[in-house]
N, C-alpha and C positions, 0 to 999 in steps of 0.2 A: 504494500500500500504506500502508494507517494507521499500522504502525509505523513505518518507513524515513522515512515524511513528519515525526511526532514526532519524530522520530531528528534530523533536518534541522534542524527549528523548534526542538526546544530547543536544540540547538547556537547557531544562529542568535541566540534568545535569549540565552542566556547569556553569549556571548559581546560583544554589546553593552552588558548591565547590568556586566558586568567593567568595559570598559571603561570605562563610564562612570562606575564607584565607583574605580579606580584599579588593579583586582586583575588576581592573574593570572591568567588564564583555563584554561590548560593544568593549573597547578595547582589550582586549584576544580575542573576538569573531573574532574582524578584524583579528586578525594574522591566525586563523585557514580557517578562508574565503576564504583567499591566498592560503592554499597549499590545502587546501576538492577537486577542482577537480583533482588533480593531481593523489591521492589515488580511486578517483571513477575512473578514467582511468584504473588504473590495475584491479580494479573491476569487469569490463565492457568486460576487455581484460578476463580475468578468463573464466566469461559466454562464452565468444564467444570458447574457449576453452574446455570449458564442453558441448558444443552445447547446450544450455540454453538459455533460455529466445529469441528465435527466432522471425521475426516477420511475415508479414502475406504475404500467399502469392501471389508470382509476377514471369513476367516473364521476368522482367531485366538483362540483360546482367550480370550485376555482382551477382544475386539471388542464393541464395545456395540451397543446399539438406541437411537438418540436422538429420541426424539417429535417433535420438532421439524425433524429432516431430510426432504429431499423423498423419497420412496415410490416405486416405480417399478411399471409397468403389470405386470400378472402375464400377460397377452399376448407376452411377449419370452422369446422359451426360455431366453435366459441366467439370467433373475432365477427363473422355475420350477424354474432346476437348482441355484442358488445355490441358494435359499431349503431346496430338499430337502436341501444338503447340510449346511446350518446347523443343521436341524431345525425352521424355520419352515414352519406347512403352511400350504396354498393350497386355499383351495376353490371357486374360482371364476375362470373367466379374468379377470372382470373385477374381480378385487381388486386394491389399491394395495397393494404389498409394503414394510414400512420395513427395509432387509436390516441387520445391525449394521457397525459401523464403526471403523476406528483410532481411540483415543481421544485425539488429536491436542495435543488442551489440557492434559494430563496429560506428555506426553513432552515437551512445550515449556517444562512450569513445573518438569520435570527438569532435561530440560539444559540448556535456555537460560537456567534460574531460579539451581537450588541449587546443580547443578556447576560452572557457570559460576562464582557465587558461591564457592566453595570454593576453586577455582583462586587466583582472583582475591585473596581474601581469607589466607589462607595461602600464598599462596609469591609472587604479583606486589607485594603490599603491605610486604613482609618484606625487598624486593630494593631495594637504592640502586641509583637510576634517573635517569633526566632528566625534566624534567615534560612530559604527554603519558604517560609512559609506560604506566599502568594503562589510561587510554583510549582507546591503540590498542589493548590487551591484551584487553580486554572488548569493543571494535567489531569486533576479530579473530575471536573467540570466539563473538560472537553469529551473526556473519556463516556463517561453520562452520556453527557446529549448526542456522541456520534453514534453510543452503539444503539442509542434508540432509534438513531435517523436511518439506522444501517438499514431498518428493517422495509425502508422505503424506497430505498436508490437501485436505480436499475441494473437488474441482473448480477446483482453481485453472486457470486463463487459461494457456493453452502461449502461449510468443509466440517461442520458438527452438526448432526442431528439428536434431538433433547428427546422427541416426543414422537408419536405415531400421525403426523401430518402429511399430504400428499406438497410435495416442493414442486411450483411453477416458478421459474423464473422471472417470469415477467411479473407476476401479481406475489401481492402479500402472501408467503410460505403458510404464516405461524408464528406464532412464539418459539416452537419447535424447533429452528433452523437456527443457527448460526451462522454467519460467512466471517471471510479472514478480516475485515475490516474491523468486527464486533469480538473476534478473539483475540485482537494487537489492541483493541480498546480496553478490554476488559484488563487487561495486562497493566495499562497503564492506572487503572483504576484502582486495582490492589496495589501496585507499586506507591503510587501519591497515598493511598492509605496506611499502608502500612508506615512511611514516612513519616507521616502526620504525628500519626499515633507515639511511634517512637522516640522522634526530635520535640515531642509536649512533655514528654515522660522528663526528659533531660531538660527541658529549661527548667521544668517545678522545680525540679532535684536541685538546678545551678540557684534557681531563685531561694531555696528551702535553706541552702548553706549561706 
């Protein structure tokens, strides 16, 4: 996954140029923690802009058609019954139907963007903390709302199944399904928590002596 992997590498970066200018890295990290969603917002807004990264689809009110998504054989009853109930017509078995879809890139540069940021920015920034602290807060955070979002974005890769659900690609699986996106997330989730939890234990203690 492209982000999780940036996720990694800049860590990785970072944390060697600290080291190697004398700084402290946990707290640089917190300052960057603060404004990361801000900059995935525009990110997020781009995709939706390029009609990329779409998600799966739906027949929601607000469900887009994005030119750019792959079109399904109008041979498959499912997509002839979709399409009718969307109001897309069919005039031919052999048309390629483009059905509409979550707008996936829009709800990411929501929550993963501006709420996130909000959070973050008013009440984790506001809080005397130990350094680390904003940057589990927002790895917390992110981690959250992608693996929820995961369960919207189109055709992501199952690579765990939980439950006895039938897996379509294109539509909502389940809760059942997992894909790698939601298992590098999840990763991250225990990781910031387990953090948390640890580096609180150690300030009482520093604060207690």
């Amino acid at each position: 996954m492209s982000y999780h992997g940036g996720f990694l590498g800049a860590g990785l970066a970072s944390l060697a140029y600290s080291r190697r200018r004398g700084l402290s890295w946990l707290a640089w990290a917190d300052v960057m923690a603060l404004c990361a969603p801000l900059g995935y917002t525009l990110g997020r807004l781009g995709n939706f802009l390029n009609g990329e990264l779409w998600g799966k689809v739906s027949d929601r009110p607000w469900a887009m058609v994005f030119p750019g998504a792959t079109p399904f054989s109008a041979r498959e009853p499912w997509v002839q019954e979709f399409a009718n109930k969307v109001g897309i017509s069919v005039s031919s078995m052999n048309d390629m139907v483009n059905l509409p879809r979550h707008p996936t890139q829009l709800y990411e540069a929501l929550l993963e963007g501006l709420v996130l940021w909000a959070v973050l920015w008013l009440f984790v920034r506001r809080r005397p903390s130990f350094p680390g602290f904003a940057l589990a807060c927002y790895t917390l955070g992110y981690g959250l709302a992608r693996f929820g979002l995961e369960y919207l974005r189109g055709s992501e890769a199952y690579v765990l199944r939980l439950g006895p659900v039938q897996a379509q690609p294109d539509f909502f699986a389940g809760l059942g399904y997992l894909s790698t996106g939601q298992v590098l997330s999840l990763a991250m989730v225990l990781g910031a928590g387990a953090f948390l939890f640890f580096a609180s234990r150690s300030s009482r203690r520093s604060t207690a002596l």
